[in-house]
C-alpha positions as CSV (number, residue, x, y, z in Angstrom):
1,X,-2.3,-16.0,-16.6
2,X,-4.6,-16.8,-19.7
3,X,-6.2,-13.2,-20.8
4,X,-9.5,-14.4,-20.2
5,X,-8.5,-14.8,-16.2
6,X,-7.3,-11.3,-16.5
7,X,-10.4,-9.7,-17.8
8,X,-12.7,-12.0,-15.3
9,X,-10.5,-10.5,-12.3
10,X,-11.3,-6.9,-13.8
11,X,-14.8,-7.3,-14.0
12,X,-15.1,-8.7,-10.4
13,X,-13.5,-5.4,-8.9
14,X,-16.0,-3.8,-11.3
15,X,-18.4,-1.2,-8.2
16,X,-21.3,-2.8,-10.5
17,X,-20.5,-6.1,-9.9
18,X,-21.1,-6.5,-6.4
19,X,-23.8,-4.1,-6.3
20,X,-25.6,-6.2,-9.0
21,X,-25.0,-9.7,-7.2
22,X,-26.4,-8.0,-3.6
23,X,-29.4,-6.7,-5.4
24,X,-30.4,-10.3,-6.7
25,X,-29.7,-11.4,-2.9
26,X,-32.4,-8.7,-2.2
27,X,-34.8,-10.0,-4.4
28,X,-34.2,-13.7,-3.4
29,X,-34.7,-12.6,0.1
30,X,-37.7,-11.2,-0.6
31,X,-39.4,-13.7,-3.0
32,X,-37.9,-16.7,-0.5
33,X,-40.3,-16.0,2.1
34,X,-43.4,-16.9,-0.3
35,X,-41.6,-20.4,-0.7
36,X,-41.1,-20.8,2.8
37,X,-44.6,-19.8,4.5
38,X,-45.8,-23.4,3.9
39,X,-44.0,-24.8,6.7
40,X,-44.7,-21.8,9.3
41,X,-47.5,-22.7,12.1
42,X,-49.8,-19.6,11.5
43,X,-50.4,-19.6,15.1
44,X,-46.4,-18.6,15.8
45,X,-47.4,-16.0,12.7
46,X,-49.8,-14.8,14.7
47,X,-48.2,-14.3,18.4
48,X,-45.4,-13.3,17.0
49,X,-46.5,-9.7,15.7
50,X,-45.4,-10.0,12.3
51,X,-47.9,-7.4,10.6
52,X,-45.3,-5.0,11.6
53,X,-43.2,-5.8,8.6
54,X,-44.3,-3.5,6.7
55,X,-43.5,-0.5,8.8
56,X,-40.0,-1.7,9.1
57,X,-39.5,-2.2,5.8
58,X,-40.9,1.4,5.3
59,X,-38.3,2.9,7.4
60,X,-35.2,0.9,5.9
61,X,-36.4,1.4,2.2
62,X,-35.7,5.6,3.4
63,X,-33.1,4.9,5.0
64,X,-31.4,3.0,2.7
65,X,-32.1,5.4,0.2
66,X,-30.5,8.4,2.3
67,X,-27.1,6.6,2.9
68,X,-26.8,5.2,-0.9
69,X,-26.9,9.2,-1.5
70,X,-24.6,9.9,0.7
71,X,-21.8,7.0,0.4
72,X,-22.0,7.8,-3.4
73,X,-21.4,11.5,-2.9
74,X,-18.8,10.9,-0.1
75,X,-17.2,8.4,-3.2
76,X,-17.1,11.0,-5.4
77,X,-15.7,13.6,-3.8
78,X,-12.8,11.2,-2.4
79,X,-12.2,9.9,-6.5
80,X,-12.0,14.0,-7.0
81,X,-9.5,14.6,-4.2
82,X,-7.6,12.2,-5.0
83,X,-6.9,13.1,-8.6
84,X,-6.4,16.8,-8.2
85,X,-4.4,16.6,-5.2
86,X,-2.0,13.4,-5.1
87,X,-2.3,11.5,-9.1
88,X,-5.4,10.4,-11.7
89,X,-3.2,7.3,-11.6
90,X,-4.2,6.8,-8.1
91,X,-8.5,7.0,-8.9
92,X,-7.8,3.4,-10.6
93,X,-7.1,2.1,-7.5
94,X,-9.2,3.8,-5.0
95,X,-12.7,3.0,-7.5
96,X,-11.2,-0.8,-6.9
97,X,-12.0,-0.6,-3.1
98,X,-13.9,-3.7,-2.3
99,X,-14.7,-2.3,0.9
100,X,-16.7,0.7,-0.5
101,X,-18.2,-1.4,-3.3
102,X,-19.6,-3.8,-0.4
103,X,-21.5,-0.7,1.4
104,X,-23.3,0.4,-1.6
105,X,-23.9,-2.8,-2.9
106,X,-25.3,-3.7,0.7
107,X,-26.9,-0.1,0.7
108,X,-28.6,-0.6,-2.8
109,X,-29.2,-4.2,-2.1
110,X,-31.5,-3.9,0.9
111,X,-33.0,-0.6,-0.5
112,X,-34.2,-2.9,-3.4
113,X,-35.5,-6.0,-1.0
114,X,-37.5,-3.7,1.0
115,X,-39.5,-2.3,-1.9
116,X,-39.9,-5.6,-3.0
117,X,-41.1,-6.5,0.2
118,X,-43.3,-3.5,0.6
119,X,-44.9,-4.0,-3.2
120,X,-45.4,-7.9,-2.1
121,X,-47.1,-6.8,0.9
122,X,-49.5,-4.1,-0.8
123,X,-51.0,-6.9,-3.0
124,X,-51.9,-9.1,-0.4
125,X,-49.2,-12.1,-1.4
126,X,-47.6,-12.6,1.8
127,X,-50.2,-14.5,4.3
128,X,-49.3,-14.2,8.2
129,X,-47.0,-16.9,8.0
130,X,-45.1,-15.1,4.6
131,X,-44.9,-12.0,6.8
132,X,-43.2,-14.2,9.9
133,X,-40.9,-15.2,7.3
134,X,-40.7,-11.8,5.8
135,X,-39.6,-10.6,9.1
136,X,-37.3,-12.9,10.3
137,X,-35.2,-12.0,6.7
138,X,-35.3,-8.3,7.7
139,X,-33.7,-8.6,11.0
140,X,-30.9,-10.5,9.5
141,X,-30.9,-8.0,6.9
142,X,-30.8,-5.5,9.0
143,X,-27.9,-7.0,11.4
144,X,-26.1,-7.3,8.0
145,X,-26.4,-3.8,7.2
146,X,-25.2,-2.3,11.1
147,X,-22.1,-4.7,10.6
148,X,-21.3,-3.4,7.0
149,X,-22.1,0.5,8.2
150,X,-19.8,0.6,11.0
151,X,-16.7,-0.9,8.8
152,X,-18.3,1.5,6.2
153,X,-18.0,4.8,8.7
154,X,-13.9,3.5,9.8
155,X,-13.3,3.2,5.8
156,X,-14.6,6.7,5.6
157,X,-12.2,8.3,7.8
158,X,-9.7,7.4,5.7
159,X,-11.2,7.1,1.7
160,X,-8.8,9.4,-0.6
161,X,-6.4,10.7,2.2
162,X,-2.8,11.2,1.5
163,X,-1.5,8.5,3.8
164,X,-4.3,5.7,2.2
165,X,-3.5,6.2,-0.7
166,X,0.6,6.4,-1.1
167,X,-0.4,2.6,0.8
168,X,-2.9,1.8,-1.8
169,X,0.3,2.6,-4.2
170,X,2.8,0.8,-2.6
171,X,1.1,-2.5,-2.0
172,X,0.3,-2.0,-5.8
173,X,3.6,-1.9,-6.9
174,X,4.8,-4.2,-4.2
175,X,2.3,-6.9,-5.7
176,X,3.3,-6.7,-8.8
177,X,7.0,-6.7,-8.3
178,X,6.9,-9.3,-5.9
179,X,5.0,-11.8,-8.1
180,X,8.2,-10.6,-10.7
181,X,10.4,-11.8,-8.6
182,X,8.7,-15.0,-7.8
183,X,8.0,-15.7,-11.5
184,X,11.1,-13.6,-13.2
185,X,10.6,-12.9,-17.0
186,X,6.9,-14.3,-16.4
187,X,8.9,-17.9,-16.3
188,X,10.0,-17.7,-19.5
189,X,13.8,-17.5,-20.8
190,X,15.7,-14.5,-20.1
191,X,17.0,-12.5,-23.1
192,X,20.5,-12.9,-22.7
193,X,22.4,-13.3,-26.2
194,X,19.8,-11.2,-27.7
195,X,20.0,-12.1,-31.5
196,X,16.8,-10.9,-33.1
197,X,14.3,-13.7,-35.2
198,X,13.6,-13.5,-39.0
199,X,10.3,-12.3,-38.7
200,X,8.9,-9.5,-36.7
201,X,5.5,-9.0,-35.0
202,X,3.4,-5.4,-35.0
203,X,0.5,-4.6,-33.5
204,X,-2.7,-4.0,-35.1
205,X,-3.6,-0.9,-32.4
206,X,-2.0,2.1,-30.5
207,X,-1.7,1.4,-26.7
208,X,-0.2,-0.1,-23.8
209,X,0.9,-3.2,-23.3
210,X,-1.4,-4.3,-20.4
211,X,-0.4,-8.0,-20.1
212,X,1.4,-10.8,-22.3
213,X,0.3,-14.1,-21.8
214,X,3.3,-16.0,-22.1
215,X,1.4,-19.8,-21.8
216,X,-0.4,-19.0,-25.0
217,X,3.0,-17.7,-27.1
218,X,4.8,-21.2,-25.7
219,X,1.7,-23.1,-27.0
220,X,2.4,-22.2,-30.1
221,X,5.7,-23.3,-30.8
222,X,5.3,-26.3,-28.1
223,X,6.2,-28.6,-30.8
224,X,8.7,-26.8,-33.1
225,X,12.4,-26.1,-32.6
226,X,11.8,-22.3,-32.7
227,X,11.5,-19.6,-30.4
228,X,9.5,-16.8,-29.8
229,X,11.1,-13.3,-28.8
230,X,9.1,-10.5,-26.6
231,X,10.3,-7.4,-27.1
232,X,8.3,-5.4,-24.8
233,X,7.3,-5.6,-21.4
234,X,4.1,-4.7,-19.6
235,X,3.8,-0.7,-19.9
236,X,4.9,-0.4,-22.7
237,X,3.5,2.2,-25.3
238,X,3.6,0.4,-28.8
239,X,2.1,2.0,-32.3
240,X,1.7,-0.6,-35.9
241,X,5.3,0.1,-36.5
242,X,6.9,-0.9,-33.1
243,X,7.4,-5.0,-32.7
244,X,6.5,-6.6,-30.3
245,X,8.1,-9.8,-30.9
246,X,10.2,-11.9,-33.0
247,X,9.5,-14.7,-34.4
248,X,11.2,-17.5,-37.5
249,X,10.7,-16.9,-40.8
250,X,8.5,-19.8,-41.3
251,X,5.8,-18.9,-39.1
252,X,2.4,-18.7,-40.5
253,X,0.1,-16.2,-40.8
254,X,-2.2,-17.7,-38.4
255,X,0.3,-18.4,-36.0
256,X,1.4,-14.8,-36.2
257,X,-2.2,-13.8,-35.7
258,X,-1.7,-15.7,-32.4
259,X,1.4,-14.3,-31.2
260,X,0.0,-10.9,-31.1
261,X,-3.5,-11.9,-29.6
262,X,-1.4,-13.3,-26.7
263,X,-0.6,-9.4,-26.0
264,X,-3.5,-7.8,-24.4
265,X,-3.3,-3.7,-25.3
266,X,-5.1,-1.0,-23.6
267,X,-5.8,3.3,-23.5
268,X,-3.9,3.0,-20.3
269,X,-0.9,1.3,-17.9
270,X,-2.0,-0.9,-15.2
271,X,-0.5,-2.2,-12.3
272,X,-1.2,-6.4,-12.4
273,X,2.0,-7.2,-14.4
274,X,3.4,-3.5,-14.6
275,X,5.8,-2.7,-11.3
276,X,6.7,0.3,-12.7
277,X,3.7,2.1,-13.2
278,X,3.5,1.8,-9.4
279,X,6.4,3.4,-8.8
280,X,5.9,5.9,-11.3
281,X,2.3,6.7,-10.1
282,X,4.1,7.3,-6.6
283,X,6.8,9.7,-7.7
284,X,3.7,11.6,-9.5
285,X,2.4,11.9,-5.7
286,X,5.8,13.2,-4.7
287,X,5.6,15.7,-7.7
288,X,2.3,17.1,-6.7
289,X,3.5,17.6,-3.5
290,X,6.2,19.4,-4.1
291,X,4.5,21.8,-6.3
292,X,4.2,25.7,-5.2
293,X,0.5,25.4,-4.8
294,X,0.5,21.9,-2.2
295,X,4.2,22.7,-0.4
296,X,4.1,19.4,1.1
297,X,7.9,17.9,1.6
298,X,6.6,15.7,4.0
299,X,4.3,13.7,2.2
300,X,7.3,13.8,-0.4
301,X,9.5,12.3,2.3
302,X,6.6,9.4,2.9
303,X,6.3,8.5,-1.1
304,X,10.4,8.4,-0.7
305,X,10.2,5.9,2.4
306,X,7.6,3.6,0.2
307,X,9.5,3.7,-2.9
308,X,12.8,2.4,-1.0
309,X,10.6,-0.6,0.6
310,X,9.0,-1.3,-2.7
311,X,12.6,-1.3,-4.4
312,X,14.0,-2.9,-1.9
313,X,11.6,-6.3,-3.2
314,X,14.0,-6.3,-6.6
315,X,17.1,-6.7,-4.4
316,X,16.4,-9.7,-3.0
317,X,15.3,-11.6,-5.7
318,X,17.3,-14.8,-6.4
319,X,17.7,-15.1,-10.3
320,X,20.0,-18.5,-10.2
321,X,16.6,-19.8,-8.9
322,X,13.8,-18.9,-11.8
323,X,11.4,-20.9,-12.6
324,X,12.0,-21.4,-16.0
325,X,8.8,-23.3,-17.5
326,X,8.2,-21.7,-20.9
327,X,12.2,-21.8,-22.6
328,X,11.0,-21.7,-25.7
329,X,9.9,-18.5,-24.6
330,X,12.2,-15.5,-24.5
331,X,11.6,-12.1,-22.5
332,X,14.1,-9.0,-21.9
333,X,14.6,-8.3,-18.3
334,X,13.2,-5.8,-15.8
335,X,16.1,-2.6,-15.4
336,X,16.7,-1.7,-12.2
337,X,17.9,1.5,-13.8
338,X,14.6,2.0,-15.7
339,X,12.8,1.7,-12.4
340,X,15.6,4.2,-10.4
341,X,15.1,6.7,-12.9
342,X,10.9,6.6,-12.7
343,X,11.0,7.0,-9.4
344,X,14.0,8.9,-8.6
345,X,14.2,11.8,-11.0
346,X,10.8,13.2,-11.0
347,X,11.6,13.8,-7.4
348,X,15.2,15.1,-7.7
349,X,13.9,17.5,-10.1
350,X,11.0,19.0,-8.1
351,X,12.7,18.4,-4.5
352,X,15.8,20.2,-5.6
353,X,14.7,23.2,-3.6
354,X,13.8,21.8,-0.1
355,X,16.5,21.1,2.2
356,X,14.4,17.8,3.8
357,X,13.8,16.5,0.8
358,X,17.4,16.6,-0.9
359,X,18.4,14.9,2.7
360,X,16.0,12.4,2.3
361,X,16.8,11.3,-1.0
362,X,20.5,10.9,-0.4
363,X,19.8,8.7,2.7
364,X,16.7,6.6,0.3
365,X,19.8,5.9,-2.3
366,X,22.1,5.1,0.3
367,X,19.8,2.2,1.8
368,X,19.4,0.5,-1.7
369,X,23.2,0.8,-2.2
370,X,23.3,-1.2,1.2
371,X,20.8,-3.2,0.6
372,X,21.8,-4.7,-2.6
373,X,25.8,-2.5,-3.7
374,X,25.8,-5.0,-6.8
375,X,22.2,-4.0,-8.4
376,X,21.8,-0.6,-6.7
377,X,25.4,0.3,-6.0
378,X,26.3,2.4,-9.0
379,X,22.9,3.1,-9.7
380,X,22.8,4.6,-6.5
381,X,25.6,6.7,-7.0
382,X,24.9,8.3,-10.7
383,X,21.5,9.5,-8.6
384,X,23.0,10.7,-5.6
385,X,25.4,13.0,-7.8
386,X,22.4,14.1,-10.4
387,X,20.6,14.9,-7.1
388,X,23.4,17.2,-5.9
389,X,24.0,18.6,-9.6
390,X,20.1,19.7,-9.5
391,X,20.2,21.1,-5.2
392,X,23.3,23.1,-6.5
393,X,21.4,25.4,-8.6
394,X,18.2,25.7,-6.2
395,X,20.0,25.9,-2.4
396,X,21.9,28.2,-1.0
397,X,25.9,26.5,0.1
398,X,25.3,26.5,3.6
399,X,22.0,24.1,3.1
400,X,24.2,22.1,0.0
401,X,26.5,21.4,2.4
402,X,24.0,19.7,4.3
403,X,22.9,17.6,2.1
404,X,26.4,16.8,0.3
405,X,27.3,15.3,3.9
406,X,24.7,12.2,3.5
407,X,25.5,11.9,-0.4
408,X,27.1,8.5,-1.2
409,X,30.4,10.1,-2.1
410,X,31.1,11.0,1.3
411,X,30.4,7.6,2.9
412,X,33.1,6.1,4.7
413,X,34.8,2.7,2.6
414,X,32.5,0.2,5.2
415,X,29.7,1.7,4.4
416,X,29.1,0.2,1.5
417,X,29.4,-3.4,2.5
418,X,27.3,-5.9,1.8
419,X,24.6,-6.5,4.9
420,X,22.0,-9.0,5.6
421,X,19.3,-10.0,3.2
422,X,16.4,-7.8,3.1
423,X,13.4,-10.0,4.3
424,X,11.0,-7.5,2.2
425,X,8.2,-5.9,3.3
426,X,4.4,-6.6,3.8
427,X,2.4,-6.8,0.8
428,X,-1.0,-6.0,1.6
C-alpha cells in the first residue's frame, strides 16, 4: 500500500472527518429547499401546515445541542477510562470508533441545519412552498437522527468497558496478522541467506517505523540486477545511526533518497502493518490488571484467551504458498518468538502470584504447542518453564503444584501431536 493510501485511510477515521462532511449535508439540506420551492403547488404549502417549521426546528436546534454535550462528555470520560484502567495504547483505537464519530457528526450536523434553517426563516427567504420543502427535509432529518440515537444509546453501554475493548485489541492484532499471513514479508522475498548490501540506508528522524511501502522500494530497482534489503519491520524504533536497509554500492543519491521515503516514520507504533503492537497493547491490559490497585485475574485470564486466538492466525499460515511479487525486494521475517515473548512475559511476570492465572497460562502455551508443535512447540516449552521458574518464588508448593500439573513438561508423549488445522478466528 502506497503511503499516500495510508495517510487517506487515517484521515477518514479522523472524529472531524465525518463530523465535517454531515455538517455540509446540513447546510445542503437547508439551502436545497430554496432550489426546490419552484416546483411546490403553494396551495399543498398551504394545507399542509408548514409554518410550523420553525418551531420544530427550534426544538431540535436545543436538543441537538444538549446531546452533542453529552455524547462528547460521555466520549471523554470512556477515552479517560480506558487509559488509566486497561492501556493508552488502547485510546487509539477507541477515538477510531466510527460508530461514535457517526452520532456526533449526526448530532452536530442537524444542530447546524436547523440554525440554518431557523436564520433562513427569520429573514423571510423561505416562501410557503420553501417552508413545505423545509419541512419535509426535517422529518427525514429527524427519522435519521432517532435511527442513529438508538444505535448511539446500545454503543454507550459498552464505550471503554473491559470486555470492548480487549475485542477492539484483538481484532486489531488479528487484522493485521492476518493480512501478514495472506501477504508474508509484504510479498516481497524472504531474508533467508542474509548477506548484507554495500551500502547502507539511515534515517533522517527518530521514530517508529509505521509502514514500508514495499511497491515503491521494487520500483526503484525494477530495471536493475540489484536488490534492496529491509532491515526493519513495522514497530520498529530507529535513530540516524540505525539502517534501515541495504542497498548496492552504486546507488545514487537520489535513489537512496527514495528508499528511505518509502519508510513512513512516526512518534508512535500503530497497528495497520504492526501485529505486534497488538499483542503487546494486550499483555499491557493483562499487566494493569494484575496490578495491586485493579486485582483483576479474570480480565487477565480474558487478554490470555484473545492472545492464544490471535496467535493461533501465525500457525496456520502456509509459507510454501507466498505470494512473492516484489523479489527484488528482500524483508526479514516475523518471529514467532519475538511475538511469544511480547505477549507472554509481561504476564508471567505480573501473574506469578495468582494461582488462576499461572493455570491459565500453562493451558494458553499448551494450545499453541498443539496447535502448531513445529512453530510453537519449543517456544512453548522455554515459557511454560520461565512461567514456573517466576510462580516458584511468588506461590506457596501446595498452589505450585497445581500449576506444575498443566505445565508442558508433565504432558503425556500424545499430547503433543500434531491435530487438525486451525480454521482461525473471526476477524471483525
Amino acid at each position: 500500500m502506497a503511503h499516500w493510501k495510508l495517510l487517506l485511510r487515517r484521515l477518514v477515521r479522523q472524529i472531524w472527518f465525518r463530523i465535517t462532511l454531515f455538517c455540509l449535508g446540513g447546510f445542503a439540506a437547508a439551502f436545497a429547499a430554496l432550489l426546490l420551492q419552484p416546483y411546490i403547488p403553494e396551495n399543498i404549502a398551504l394545507s399542509v401546515g408548514a409554518d410550523s417549521v420553525g418551531n420544530i426546528l427550534g426544538i431540535l436546534a436545543a436538543s441537538m445541542l444538549t446531546v452533542t454535550t453529552f455524547s462528547l462528555t460521555t466520549m471523554v470520560s470512556a477515552f479517560a477510562s480506558a487509559s488509566s484502567n486497561l492501556t493508552p495504547r488502547a485510546t487509539q483505537l477507541l477515538m477510531e470508533d466510527t460508530t461514535a464519530h457517526n452520532a456526533l457528526a449526526t448530532f452536530l450536523g442537524a444542530f447546524l441545519y436547523s440554525i440554518v434553517g431557523i436564520v433562513a426563516l427569520s429573514t423571510g427567504t423561505y416562501g410557503s412552498t420553501g417552508r413545505l420543502v423545509l419541512l419535509a427535509v426535517t422529518i427525514l432529518v429527524i427519522i435519521f437522527i432517532v435511527v442513529t440515537l438508538l444505535r448511539w444509546i446500545g454503543r454507550l453501554t459498552k464505550l471503554g468497558t473491559v470486555r470492548e475493548t480487549i475485542e477492539q485489541l484483538e481484532t486489531a492484532a488479528s487484522s493485521a496478522l492476518a493480512k501478514w499471513c495472506k501477504n508474508p514479508h509484504l510479498r516481497a522475498a524472504p531474508r533467508l541467506d542474509w548477506v548484507r548490501m554495500a551500502r547502507a540506508v539511515y534515517p533522517c528522524r527518530i521514530g517508529y517505523v509505521q509502514h514500508i511501502d514495499v511497491e515503491q522500494l521494487a520500483g526503484i530497482v525494477d530495471n536493475r540486477d540489484v536488490l534492496i534489503d529491509v532491515d526493519v519491520l513495522p514497530g520498529t524504533f530507529v535513530d540516524p545511526t540505525r539502517p534501515i536497509a541495504y542497498v548496492d554500492e552504486e546507488m545514487s543519491d537520489e535513489d537512496i533518497g527514495k528508499v528511505r521515503n518509502a519508510f513512513l516514520l512516526g512518534d508512535r507504533r500503530t497497528y495497520e502493518q504492526d501485529p505486534r503492537f497488538g499483542l503487546i497493547a494486550l499483555s499491557e491490559v493483562a499487566s494493569r490488571a494484575l496490578s495491586p490497585a485493579i486485582n483483576d485475574p479474570g480480565t487477565a485470564i480474558d487478554v490470555i484467551n484473545a492472545g492464544v486466538r490471535v496467535l493461533a492466525l501465525y500457525s496456520g499460515r502456509n509459507v510454501e504458498e507466498e505470494d512473492l511479487v516484489f523479489p527484488k525486494v528482500r524483508m526479514p521475517p516475523l518471529s514467532a518468538a519475538d511475538m511469544m515473548e511480547d505477549f507472554f512475559v509481561p504476564i508471567a511476570r505480573d501473574g506469578a502470584g495468582l494461582l488462576e492465572v499461572g493455570i491459565k497460562l500453562q493451558k494458553a502455551l499448551r494450545s499453541l504447542s498443539r496447535l502448531s508443535p513445529e512453530l510453537f512447540g519449543k517456544l512453548a516449552e522455554e515459557h511454560s518453564e520461565d512461567a514456573m521458574r517466576r510462580a516458584g518464588k511468588a506461590l506457596d508448593e501446595r498452589d505450585l503444584e497445581r500449576v506444575r500439573r498443566h505445565a508442558l513438561n508433565r504432558m503425556p508423549e500424545q499430547a503433543v501431536q500434531k491435530p487438525m488445522a486451525y480454521p482461525g478466528s473471526k476477524v471483525r
